[in-house]
mmCIF file as gemmi writes it, N, C-alpha and C atoms, coordinates in Angstrom:
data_model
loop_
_atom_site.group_PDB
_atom_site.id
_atom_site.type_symbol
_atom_site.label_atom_id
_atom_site.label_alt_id
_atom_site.label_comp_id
_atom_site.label_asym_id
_atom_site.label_entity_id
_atom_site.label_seq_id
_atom_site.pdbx_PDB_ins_code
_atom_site.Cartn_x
_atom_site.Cartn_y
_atom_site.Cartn_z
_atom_site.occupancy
_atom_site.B_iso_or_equiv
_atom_site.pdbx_formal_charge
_atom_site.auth_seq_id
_atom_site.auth_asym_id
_atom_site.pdbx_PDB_model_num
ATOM 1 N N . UNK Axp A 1 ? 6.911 -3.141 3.739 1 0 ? 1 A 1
ATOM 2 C CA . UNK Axp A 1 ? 7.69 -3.767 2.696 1 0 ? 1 A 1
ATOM 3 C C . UNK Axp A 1 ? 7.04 -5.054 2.199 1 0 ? 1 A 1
ATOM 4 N N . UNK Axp A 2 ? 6.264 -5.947 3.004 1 0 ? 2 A 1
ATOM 5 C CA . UNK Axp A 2 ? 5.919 -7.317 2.265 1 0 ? 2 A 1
ATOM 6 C C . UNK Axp A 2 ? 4.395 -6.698 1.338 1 0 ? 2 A 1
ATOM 7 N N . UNK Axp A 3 ? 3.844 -5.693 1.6 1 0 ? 3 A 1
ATOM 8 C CA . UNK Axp A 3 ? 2.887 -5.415 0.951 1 0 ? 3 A 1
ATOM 9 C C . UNK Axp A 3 ? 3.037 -4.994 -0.431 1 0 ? 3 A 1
ATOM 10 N N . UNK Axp A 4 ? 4.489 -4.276 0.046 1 0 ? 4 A 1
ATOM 11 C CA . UNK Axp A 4 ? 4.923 -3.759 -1.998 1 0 ? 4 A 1
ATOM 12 C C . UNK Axp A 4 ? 5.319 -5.286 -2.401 1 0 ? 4 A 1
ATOM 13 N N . UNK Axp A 5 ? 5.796 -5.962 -1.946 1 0 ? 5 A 1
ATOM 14 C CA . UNK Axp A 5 ? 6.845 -6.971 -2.849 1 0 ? 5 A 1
ATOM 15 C C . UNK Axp A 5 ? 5.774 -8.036 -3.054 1 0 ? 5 A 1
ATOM 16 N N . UNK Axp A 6 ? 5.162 -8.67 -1.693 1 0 ? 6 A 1
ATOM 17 C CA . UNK Axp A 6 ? 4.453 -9.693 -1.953 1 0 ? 6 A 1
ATOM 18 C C . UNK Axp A 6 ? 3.016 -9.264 -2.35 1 0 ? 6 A 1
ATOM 19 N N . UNK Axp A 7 ? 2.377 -8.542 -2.138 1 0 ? 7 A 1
ATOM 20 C CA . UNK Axp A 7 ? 1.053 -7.992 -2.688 1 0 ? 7 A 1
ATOM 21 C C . UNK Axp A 7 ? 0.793 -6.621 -3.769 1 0 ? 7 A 1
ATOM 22 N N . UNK Axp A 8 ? 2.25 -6.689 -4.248 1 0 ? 8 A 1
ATOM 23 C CA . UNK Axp A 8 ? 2.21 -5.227 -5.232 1 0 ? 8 A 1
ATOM 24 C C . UNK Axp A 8 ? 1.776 -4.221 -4.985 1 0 ? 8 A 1
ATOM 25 N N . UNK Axp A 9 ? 1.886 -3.747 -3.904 1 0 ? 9 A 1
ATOM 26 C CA . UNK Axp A 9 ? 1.229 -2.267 -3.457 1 0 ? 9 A 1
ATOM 27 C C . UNK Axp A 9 ? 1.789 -1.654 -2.946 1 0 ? 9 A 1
ATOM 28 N N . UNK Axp A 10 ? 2.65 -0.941 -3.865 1 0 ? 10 A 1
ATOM 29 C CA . UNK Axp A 10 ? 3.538 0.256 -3.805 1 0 ? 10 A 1
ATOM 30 C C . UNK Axp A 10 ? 3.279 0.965 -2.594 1 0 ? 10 A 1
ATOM 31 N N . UNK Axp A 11 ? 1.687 1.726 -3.109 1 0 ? 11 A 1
ATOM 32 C CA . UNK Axp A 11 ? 1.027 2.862 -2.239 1 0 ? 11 A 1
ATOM 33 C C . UNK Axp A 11 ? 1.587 2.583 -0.692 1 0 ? 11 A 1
ATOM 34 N N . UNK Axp A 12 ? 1.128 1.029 -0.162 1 0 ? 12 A 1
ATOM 35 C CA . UNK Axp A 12 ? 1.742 0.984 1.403 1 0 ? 12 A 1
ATOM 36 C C . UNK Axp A 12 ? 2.564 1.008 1.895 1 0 ? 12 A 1
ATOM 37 N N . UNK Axp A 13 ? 3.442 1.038 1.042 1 0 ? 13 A 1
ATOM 38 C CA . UNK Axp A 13 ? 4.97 1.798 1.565 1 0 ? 13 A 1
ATOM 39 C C . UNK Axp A 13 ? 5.066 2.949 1.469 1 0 ? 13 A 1
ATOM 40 N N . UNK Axp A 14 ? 4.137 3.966 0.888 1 0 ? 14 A 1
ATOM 41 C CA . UNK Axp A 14 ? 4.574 5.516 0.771 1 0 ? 14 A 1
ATOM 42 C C . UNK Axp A 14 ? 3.889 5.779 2.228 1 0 ? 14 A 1
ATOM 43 N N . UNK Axp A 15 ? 2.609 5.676 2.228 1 0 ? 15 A 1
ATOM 44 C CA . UNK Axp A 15 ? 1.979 5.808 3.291 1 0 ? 15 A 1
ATOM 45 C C . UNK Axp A 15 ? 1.954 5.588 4.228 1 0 ? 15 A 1
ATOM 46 N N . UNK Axp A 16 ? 2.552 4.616 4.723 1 0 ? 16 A 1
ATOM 47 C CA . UNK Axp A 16 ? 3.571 4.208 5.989 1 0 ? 16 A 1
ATOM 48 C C . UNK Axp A 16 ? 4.66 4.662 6.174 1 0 ? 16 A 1
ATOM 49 N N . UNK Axp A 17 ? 5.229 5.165 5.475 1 0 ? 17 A 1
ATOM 50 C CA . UNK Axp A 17 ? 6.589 5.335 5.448 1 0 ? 17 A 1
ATOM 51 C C . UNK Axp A 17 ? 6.793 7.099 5.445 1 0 ? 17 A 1
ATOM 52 N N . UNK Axp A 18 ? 5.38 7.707 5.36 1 0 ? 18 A 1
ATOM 53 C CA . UNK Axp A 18 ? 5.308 9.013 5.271 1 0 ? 18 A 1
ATOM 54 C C . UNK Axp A 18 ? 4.565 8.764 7.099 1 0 ? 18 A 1
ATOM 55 N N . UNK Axp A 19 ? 3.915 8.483 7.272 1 0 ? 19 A 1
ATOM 56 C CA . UNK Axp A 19 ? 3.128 7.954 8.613 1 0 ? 19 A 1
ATOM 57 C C . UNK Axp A 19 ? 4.689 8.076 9.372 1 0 ? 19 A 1
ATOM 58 N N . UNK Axp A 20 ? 5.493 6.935 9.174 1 0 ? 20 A 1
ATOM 59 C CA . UNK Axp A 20 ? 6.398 7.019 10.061 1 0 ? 20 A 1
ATOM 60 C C . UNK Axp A 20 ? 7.381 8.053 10.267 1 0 ? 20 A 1
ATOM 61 N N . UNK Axp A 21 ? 7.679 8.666 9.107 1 0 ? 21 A 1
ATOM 62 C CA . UNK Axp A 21 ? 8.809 9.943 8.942 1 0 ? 21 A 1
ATOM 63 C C . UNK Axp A 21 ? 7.523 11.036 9.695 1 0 ? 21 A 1
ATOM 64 N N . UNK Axp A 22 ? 6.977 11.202 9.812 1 0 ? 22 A 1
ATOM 65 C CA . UNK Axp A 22 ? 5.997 12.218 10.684 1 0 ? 22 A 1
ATOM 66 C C . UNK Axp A 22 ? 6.111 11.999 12.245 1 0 ? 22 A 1
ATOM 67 N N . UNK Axp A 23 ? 6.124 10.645 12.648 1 0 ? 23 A 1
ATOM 68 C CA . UNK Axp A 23 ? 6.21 10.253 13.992 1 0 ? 23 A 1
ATOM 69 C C . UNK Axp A 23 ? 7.897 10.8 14.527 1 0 ? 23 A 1
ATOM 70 N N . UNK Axp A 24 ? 8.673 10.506 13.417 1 0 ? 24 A 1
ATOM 71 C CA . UNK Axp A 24 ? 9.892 10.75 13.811 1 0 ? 24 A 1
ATOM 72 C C . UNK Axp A 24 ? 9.995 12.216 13.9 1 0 ? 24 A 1
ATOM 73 N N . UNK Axp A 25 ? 9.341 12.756 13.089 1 0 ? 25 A 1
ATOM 74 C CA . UNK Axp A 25 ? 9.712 14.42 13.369 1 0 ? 25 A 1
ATOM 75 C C . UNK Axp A 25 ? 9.021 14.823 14.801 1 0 ? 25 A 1
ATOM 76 N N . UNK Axp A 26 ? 8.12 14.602 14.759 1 0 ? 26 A 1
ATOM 77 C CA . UNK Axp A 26 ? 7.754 14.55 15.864 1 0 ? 26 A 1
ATOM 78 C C . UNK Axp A 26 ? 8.185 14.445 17.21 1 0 ? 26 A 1
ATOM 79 N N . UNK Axp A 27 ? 8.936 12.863 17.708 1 0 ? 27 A 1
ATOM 80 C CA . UNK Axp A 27 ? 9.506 12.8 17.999 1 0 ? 27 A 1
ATOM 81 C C . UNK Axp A 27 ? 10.36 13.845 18.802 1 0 ? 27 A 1
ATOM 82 N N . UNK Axp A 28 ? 11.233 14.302 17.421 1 0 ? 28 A 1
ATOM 83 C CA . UNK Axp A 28 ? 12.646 14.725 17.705 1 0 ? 28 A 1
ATOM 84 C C . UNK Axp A 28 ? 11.983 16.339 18.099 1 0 ? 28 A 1
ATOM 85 N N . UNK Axp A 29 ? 10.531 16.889 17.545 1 0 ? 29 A 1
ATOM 86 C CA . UNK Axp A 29 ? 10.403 17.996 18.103 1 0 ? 29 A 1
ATOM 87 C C . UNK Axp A 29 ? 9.983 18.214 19.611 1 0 ? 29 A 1
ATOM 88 N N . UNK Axp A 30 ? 9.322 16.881 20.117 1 0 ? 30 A 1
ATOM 89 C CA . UNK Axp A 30 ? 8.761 16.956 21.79 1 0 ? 30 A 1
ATOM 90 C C . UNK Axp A 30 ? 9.777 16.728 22.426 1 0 ? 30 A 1
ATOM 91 N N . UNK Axp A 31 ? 11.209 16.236 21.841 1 0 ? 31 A 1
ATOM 92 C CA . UNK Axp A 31 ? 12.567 15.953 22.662 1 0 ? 31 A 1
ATOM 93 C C . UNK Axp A 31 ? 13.381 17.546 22.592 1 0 ? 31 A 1
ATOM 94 N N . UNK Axp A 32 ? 13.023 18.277 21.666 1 0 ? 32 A 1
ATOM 95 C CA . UNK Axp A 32 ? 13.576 19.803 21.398 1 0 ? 32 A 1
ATOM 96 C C . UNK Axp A 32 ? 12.211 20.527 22.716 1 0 ? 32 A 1
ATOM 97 N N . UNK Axp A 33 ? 11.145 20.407 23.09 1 0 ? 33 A 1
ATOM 98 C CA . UNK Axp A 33 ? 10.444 20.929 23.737 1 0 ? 33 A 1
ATOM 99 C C . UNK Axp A 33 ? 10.765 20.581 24.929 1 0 ? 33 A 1
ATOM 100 N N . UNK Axp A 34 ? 10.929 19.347 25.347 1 0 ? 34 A 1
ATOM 101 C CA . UNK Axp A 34 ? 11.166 19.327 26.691 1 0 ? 34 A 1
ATOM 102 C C . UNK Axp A 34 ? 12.662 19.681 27.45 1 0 ? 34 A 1
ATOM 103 N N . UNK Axp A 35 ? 13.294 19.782 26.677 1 0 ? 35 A 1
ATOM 104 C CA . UNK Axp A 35 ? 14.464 20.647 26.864 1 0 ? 35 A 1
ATOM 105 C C . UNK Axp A 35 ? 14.242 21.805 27.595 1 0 ? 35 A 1
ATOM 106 N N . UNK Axp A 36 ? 13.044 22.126 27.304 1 0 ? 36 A 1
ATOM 107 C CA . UNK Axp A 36 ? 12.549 23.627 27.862 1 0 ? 36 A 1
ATOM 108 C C . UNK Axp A 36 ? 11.527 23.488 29.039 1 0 ? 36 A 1
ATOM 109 N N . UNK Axp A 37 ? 10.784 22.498 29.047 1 0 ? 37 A 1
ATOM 110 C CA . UNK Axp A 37 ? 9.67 22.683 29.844 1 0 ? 37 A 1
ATOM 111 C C . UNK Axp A 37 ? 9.628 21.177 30.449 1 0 ? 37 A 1
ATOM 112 N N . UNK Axp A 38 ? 10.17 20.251 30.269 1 0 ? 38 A 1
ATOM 113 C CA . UNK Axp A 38 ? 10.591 19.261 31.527 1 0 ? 38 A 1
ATOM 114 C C . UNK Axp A 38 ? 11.265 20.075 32.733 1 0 ? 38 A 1
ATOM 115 N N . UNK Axp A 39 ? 12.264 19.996 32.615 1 0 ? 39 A 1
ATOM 116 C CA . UNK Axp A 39 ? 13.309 20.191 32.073 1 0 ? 39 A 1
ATOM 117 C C . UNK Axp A 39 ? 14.234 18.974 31.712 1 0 ? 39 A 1
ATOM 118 N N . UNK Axp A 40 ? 14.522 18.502 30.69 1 0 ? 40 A 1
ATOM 119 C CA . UNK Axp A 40 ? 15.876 17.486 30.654 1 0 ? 40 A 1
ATOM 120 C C . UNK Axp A 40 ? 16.413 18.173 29.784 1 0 ? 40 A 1
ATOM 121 N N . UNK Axp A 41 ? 17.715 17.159 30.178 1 0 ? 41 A 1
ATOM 122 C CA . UNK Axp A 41 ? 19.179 18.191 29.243 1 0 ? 41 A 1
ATOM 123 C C . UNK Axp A 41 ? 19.222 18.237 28.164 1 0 ? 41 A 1
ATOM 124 N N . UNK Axp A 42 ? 19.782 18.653 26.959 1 0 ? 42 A 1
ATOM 125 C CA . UNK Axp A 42 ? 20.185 18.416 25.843 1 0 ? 42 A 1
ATOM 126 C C . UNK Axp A 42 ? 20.691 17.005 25.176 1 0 ? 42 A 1
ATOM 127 N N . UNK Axp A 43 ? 21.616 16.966 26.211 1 0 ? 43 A 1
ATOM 128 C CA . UNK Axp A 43 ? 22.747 15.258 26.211 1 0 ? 43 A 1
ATOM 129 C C . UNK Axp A 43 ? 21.345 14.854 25.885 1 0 ? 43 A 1
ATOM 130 N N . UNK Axp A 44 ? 20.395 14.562 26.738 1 0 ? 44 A 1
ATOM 131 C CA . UNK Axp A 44 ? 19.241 13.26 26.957 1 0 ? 44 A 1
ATOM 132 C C . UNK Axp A 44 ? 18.818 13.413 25.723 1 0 ? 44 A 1
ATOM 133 N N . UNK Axp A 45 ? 18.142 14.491 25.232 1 0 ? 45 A 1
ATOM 134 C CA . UNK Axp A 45 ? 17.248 14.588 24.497 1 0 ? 45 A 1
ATOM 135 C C . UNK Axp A 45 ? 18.062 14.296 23.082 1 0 ? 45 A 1
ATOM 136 N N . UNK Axp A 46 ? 19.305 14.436 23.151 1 0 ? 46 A 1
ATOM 137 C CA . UNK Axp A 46 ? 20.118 13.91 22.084 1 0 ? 46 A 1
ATOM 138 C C . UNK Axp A 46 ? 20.049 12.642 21.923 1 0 ? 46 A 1
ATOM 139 N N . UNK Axp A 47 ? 20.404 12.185 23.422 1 0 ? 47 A 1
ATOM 140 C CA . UNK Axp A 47 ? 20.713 10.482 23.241 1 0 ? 47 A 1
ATOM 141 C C . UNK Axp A 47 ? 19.327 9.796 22.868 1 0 ? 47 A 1
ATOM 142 N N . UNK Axp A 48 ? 17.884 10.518 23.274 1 0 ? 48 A 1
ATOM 143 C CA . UNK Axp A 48 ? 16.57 9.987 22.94 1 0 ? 48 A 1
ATOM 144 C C . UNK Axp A 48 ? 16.34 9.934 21.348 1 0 ? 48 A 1
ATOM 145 N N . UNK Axp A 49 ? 16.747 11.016 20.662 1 0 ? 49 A 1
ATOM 146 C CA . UNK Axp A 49 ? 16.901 10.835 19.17 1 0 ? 49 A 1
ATOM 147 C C . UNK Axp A 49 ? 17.847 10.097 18.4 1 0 ? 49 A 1
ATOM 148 N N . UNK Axp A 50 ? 18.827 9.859 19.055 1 0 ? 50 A 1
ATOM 149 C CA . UNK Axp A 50 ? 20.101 8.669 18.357 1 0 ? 50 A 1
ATOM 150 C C . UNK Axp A 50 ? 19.169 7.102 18.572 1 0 ? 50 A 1
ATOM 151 N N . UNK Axp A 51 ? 18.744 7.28 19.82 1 0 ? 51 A 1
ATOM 152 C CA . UNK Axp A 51 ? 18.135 5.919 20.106 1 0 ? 51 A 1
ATOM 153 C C . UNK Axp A 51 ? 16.881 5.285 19.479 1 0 ? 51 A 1
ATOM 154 N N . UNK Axp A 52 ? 16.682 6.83 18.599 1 0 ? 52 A 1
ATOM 155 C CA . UNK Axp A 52 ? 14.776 6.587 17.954 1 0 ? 52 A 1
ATOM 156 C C . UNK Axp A 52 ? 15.893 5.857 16.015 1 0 ? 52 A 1
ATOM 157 N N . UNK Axp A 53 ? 16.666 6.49 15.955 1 0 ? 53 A 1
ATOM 158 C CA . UNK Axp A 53 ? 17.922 5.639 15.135 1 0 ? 53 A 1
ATOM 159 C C . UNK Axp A 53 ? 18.431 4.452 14.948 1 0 ? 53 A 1
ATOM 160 N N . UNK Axp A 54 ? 18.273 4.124 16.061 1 0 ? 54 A 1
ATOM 161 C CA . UNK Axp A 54 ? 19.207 2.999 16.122 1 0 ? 54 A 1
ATOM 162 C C . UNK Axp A 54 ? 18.051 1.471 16.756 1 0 ? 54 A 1
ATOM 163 N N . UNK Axp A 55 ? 17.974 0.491 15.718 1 0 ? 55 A 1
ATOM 164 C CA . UNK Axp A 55 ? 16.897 -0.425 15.945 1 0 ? 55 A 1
ATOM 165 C C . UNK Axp A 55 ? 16.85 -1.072 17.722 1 0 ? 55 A 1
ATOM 166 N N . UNK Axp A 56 ? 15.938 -0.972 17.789 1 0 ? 56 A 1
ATOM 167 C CA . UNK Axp A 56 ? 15.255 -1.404 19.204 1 0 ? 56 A 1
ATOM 168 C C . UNK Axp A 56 ? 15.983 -0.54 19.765 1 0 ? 56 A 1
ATOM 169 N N . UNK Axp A 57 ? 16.469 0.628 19.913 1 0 ? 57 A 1
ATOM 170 C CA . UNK Axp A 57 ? 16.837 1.543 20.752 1 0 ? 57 A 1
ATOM 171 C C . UNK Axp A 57 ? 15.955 2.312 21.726 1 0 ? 57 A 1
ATOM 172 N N . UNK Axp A 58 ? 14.927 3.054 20.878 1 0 ? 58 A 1
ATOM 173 C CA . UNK Axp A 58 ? 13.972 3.361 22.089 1 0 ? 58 A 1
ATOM 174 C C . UNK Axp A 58 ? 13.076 2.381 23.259 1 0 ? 58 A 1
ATOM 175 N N . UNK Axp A 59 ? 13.586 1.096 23.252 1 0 ? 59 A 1
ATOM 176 C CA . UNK Axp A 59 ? 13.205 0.17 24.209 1 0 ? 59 A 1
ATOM 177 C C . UNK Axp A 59 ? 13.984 0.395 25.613 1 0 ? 59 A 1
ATOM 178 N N . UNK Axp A 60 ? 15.426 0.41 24.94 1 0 ? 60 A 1
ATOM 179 C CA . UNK Axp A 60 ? 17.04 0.26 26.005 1 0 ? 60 A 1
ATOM 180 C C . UNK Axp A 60 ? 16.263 1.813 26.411 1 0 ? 60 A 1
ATOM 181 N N . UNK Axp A 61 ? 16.354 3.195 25.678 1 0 ? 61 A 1
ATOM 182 C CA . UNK Axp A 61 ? 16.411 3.852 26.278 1 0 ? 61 A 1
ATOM 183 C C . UNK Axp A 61 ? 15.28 4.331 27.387 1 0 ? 61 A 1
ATOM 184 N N . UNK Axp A 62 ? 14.181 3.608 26.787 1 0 ? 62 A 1
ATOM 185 C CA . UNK Axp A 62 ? 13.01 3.734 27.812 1 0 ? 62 A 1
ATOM 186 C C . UNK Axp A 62 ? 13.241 2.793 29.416 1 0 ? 62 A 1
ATOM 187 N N . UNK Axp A 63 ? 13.67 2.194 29.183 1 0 ? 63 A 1
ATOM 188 C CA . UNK Axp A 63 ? 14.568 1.406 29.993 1 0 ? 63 A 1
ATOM 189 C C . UNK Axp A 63 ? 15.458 2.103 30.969 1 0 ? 63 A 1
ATOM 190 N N . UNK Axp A 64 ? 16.436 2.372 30.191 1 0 ? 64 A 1
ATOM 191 C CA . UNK Axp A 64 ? 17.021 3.775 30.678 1 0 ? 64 A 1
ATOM 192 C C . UNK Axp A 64 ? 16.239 4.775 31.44 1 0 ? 64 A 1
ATOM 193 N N . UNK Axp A 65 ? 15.482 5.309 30.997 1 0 ? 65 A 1
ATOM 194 C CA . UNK Axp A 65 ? 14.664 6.169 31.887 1 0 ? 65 A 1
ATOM 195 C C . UNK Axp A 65 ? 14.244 6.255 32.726 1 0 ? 65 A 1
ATOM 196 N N . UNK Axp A 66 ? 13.646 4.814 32.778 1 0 ? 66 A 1
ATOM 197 C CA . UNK Axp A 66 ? 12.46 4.228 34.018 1 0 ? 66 A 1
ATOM 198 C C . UNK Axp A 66 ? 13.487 4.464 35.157 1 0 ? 66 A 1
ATOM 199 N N . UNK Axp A 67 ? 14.609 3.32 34.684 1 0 ? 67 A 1
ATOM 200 C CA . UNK Axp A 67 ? 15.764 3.765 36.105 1 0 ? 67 A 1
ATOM 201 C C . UNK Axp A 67 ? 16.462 4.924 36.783 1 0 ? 67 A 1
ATOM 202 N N . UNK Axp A 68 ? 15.969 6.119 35.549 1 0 ? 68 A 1
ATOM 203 C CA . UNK Axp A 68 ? 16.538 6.922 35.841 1 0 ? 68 A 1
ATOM 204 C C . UNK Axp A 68 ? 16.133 7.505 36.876 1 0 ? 68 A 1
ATOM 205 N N . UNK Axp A 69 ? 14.218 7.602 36.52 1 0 ? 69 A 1
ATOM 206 C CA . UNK Axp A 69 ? 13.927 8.311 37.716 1 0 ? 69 A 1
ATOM 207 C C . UNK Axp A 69 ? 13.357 7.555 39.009 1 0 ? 69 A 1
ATOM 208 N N . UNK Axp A 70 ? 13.609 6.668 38.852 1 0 ? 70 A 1
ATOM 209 C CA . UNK Axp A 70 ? 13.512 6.027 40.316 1 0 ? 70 A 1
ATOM 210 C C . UNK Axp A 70 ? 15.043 6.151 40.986 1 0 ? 70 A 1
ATOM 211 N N . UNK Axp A 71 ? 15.72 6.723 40.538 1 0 ? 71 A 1
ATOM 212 C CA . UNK Axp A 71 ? 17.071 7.348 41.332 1 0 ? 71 A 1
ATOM 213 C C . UNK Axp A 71 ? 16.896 8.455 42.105 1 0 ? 71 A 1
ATOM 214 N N . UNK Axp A 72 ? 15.823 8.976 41.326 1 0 ? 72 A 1
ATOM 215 C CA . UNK Axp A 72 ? 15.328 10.83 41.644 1 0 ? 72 A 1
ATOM 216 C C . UNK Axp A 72 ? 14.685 10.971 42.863 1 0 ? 72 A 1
């Protein structure tokens, strides 16, 4: 965003912003895969995509994780 507004260059917001909508699909497809071949649950892999949503979320939930499996 400061590149379109303060340096007029549209282009780096498409291209980033296509960059990032790719990461997110992504994402949400290795959280649909490991459903299968981790195995983790659905719930998780749900709550891992709400959290890729919601700002600084995938921090808490990585967070989340770490503790999780040191329970295991």
């Amino acid at each position: 965003m400061p590149l379109k507004y303060l340096a007029d260059l549209p282009l780096a917001v498409r291209i980033a912003g296509s960059v990032h909508g790719l990461l997110f699909v992504c994402l949400v497809v290795m959280l649909m895969m490991a459903t299968t071949r981790v195995p983790i649950s659905k719930w998780l892999a749900l709550a891992g995509m709400i959290a890729a949503v919601v700002p600084f979320g995938p921090f808490v939930f990585d967070r989340w994780l770490v503790r999780e499996s040191r329970t295991r």
